[in-house]
VEXDREN-930199 format. One line per field, with one value per residue: residue in three letters; residue number from 0; x, y, z of N, C-alpha, C in turn. Coordinates in pm, whole numbers. Layout:
<recs>
type: (ALA  ...)
seq: (NUM  ...)
nxx: (X  ...)
nyy: (Y  ...)
nzz: (Z  ...)
caxx: (X  ...)
cayy: (Y  ...)
cazz: (Z  ...)
cxx: (X  ...)
cyy: (Y  ...)
czz: (Z  ...)
</recs>
This chain:
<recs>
type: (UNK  UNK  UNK  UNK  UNK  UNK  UNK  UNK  UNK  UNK  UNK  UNK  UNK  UNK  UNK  UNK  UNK  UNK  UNK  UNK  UNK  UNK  UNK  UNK  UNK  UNK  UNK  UNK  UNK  UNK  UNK  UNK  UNK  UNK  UNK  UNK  UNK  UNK  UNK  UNK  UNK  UNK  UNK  UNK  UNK  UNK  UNK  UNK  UNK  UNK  UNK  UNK  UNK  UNK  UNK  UNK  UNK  UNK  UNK  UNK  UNK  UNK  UNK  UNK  UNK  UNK  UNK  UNK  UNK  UNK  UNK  UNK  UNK  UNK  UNK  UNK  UNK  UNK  UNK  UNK  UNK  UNK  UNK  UNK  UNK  UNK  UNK  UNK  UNK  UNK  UNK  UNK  UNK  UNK  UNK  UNK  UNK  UNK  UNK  UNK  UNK  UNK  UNK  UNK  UNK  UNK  UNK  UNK  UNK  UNK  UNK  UNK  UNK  UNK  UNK  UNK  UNK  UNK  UNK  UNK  UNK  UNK  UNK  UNK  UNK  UNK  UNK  UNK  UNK  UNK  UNK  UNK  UNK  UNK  UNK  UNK  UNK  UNK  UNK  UNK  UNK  UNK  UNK  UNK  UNK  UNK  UNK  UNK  UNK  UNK  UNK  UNK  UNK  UNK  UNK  UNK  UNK  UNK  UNK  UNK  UNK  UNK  UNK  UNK  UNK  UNK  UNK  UNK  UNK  UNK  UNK  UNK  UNK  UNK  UNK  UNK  UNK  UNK  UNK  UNK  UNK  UNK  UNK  UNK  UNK)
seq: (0  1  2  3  4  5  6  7  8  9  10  11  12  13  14  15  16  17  18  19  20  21  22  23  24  25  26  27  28  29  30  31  32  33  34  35  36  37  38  39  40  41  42  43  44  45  46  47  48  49  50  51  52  53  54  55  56  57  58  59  60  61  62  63  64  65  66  67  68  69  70  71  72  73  74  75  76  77  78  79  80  81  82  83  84  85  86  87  88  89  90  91  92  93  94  95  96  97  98  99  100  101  102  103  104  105  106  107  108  109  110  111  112  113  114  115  116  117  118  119  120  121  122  123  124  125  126  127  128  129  130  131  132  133  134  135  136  137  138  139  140  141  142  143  144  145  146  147  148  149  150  151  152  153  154  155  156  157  158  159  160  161  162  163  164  165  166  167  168  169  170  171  172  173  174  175  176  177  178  179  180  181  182  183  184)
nxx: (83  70  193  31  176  452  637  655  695  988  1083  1041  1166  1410  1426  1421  1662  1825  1832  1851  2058  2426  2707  2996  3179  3286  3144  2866  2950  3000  2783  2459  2177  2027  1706  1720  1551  1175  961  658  844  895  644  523  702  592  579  282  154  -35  -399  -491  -264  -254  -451  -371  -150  -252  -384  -162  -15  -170  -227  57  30  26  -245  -380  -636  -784  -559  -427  -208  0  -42  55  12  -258  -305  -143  -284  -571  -829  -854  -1043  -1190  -964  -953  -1209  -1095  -902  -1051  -1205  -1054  -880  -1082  -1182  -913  -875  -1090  -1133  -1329  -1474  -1431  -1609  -1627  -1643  -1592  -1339  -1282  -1161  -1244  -1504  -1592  -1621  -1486  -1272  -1204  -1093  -1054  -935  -915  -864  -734  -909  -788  -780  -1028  -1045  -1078  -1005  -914  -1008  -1123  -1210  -1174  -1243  -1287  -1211  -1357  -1385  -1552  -1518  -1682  -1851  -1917  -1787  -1802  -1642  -1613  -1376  -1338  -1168  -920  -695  -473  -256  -115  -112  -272  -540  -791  -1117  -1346  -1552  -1791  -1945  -2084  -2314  -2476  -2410  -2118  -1787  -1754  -1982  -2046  -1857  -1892  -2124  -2060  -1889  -2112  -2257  -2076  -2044)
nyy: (-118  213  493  753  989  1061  1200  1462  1318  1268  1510  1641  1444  1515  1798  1771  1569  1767  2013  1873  1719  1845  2022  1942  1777  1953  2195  2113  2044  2319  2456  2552  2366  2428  2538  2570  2539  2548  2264  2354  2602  2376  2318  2521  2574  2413  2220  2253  2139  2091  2131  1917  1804  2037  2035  1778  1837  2011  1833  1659  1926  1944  1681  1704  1891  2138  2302  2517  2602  2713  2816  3143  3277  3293  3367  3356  3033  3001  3160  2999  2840  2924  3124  3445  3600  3372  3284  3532  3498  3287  3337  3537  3417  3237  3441  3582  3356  3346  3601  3625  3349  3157  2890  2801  2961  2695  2437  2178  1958  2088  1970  1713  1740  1706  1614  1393  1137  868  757  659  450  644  900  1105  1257  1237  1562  1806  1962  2314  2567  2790  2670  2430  2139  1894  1577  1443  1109  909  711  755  636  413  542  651  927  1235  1465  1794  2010  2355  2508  2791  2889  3130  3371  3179  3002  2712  2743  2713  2748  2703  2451  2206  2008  1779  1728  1907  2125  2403  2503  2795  2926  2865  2997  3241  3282  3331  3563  3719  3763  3838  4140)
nzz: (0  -77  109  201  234  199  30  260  519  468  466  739  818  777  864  1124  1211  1118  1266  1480  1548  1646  1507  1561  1801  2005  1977  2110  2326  2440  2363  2360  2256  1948  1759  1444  1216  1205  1265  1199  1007  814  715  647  400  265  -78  -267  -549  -664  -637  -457  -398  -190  -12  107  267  415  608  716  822  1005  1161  1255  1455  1381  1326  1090  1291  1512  1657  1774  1691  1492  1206  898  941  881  590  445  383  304  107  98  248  378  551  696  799  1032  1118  1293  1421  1595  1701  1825  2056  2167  2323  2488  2597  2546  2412  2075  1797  1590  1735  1696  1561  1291  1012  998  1128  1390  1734  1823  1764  1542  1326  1005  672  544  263  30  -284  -609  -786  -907  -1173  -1309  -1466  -1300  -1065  -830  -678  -487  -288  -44  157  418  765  1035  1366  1238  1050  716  546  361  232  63  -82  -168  -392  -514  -778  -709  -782  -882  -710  -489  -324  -8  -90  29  234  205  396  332  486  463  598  545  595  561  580  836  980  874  1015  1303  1284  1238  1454  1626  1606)
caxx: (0  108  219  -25  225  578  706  601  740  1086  1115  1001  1271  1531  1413  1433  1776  1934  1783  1911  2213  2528  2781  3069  3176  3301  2956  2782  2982  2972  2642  2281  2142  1936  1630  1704  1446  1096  832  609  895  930  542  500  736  549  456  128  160  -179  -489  -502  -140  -259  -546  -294  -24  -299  -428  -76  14  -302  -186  138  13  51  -339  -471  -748  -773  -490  -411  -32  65  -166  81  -2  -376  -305  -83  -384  -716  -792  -807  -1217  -1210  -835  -985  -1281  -1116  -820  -1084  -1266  -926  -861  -1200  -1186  -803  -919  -1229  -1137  -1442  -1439  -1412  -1765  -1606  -1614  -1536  -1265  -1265  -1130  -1305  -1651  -1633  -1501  -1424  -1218  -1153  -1032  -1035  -984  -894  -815  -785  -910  -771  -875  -1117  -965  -1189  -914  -840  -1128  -1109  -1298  -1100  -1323  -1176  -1380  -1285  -1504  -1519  -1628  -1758  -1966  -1904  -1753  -1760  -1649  -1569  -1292  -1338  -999  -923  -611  -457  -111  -38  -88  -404  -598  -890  -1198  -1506  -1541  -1880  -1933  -2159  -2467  -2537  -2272  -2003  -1701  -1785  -2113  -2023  -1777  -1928  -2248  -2003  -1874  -2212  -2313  -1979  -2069)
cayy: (0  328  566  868  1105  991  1328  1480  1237  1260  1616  1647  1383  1592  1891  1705  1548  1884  2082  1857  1698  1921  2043  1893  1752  2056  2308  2050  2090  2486  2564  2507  2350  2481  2455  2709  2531  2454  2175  2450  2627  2268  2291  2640  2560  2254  2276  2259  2222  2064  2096  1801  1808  2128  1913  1665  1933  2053  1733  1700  1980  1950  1554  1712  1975  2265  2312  2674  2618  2730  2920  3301  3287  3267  3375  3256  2966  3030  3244  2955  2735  2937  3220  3579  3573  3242  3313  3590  3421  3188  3399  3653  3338  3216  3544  3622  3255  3323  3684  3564  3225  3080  2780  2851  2907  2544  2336  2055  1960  2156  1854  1577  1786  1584  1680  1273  1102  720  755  524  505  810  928  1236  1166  1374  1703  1779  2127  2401  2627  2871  2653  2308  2075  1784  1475  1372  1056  879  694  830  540  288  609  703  1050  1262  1603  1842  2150  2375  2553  2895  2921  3286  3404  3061  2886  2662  2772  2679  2880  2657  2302  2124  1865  1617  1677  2042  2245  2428  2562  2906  2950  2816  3090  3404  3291  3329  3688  3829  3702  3892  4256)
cazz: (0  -93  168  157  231  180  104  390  615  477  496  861  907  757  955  1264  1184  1097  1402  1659  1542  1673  1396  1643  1984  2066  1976  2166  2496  2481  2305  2407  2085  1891  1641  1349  1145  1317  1200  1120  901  708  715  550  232  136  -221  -290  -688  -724  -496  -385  -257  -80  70  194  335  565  689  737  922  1124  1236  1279  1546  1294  1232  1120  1293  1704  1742  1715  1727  1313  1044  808  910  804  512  385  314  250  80  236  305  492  609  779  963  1092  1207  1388  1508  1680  1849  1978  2108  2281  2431  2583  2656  2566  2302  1956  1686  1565  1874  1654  1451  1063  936  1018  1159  1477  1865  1906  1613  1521  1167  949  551  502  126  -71  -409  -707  -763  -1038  -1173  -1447  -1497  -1189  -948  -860  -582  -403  -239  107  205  521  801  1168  1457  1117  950  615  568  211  227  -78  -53  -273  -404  -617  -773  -686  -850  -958  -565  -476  -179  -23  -8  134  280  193  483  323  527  414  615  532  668  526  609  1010  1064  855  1116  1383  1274  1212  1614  1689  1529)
cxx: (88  110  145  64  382  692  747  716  920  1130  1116  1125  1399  1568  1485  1563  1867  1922  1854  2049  2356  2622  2947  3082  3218  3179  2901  2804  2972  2857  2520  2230  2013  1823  1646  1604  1338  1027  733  664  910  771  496  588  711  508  351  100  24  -324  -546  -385  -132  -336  -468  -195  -91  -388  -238  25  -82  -259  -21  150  55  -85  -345  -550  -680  -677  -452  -240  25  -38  -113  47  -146  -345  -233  -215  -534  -690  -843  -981  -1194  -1134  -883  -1066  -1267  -1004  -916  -1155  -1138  -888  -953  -1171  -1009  -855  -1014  -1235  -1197  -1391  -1485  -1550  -1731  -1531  -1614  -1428  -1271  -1298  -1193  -1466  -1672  -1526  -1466  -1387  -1194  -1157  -1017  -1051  -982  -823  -846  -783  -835  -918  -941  -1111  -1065  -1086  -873  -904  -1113  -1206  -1218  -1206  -1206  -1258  -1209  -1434  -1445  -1632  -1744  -1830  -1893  -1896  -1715  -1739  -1552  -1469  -1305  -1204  -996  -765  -622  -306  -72  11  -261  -417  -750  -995  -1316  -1418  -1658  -1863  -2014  -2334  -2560  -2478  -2188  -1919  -1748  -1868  -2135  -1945  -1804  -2045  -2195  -1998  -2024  -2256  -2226  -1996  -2173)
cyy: (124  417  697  1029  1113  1119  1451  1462  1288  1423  1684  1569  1409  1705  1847  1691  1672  2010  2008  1795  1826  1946  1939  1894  1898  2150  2227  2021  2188  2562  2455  2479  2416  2456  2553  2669  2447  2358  2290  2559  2551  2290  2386  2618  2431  2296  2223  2271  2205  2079  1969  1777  1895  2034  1807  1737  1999  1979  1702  1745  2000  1802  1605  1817  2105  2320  2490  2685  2621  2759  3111  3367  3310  3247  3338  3174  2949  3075  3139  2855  2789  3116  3337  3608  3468  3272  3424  3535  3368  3227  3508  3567  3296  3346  3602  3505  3278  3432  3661  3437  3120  2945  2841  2847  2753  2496  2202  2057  1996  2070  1783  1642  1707  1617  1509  1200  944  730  651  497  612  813  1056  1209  1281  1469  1693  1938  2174  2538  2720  2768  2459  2232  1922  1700  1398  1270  1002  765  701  733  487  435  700  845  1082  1396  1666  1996  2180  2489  2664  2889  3113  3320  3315  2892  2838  2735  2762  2762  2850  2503  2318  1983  1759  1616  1856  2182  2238  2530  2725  2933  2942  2972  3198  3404  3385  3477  3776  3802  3804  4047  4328)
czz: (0  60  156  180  261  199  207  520  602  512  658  952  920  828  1091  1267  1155  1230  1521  1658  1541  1543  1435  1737  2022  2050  2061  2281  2500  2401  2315  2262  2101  1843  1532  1275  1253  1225  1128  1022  811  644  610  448  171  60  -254  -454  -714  -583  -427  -316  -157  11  172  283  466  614  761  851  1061  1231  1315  1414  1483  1234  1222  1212  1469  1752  1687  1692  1562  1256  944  778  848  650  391  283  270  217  167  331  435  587  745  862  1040  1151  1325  1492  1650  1805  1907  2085  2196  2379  2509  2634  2661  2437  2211  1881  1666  1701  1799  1587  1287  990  929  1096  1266  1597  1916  1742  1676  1389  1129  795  475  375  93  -188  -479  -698  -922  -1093  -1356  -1407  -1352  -1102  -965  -693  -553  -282  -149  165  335  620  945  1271  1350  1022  876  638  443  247  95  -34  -186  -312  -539  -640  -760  -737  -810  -756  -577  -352  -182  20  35  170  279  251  459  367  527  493  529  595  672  579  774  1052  971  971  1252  1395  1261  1359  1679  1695  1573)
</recs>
């Protein structure tokens, strides 16, 4: 069986391997090591040539503890994966949700639409691309039940990014967190 994310892996392992291994015995008795590169710097220059490898880069960085989603600390890291509409909701959702403390409009997981996970099956199919706009089918099944969800993706000076999620049962990402901002206003 194919490895769903091969490249990924190795790069993370190269990161890792070059971050903590010392240059020599001597730097490594008189200097506090370092990390000059983090996981989330390996994370932000993944290429993304097709949308469906974006799709996979932020499942990804989300398994990897790098999600956009629920923190207010790096909009990069938002900004890297959706476009500037969404990017925004879900960065203003994040920092109402750190200043106030309360739990976030999405009290579930983005990804998977669900605050308790058992994964299982998980695939990103190809993307299905109409010249700038394309739609990527993520199925999966969460505790035995079938899971279809659709991202939908704009190219923008020549990068994919995503600008809804269609969850299958008549949400979507979009539509959850503009609710949110108009509640906020």
């Amino acid at each position: 069986m194919k490895q769903p994310y091969p490249h990924l892996l190795l790069i993370f392992c190269i990161a890792f391997l070059s971050c903590t291994q010392p240059q020599s015995a001597d730097e490594a008795q008189t200097t506090t090591p370092t990390v000059p590169v983090s996981v989330e710097t390996v994370a932000m220059k993944l290429k993304a040539e097709s949308p469906d490898d974006l799709v996979r880069a932020l499942y990804a960085a989300h398994k990897a503890g790098l999600s956009p989603f629920f923190q207010a600390k790096n909009r990069a890291l938002v900004d890297r994966f959706f476009v500037d509409e969404i990017a925004d909701l879900i960065w203003e959702d994040a920092v109402i949700s750190d200043k106030s403390g309360e739990v976030a409009f999405m009290d579930a997981d983005p990804l998977y639409n669900a605050q308790d996970m058992d994964i299982a099956d998980f695939q990103v199919h190809p993307a299905e691309v109409d010249n700038d706009q394309a739609e990527v089918l993520v199925t999966f099944s969460n505790f035995g039940e079938k899971r279809e969800f659709t991202f939908l993706l704009d190219r923008e000076e020549g990068r994919w990014l995503i600008s809804d999620l269609f969850y299958g049962d008549g949400s979507q990402l979009f539509q959850m967190l503009s609710g949110r901002a108009e509640e906020e206003n």
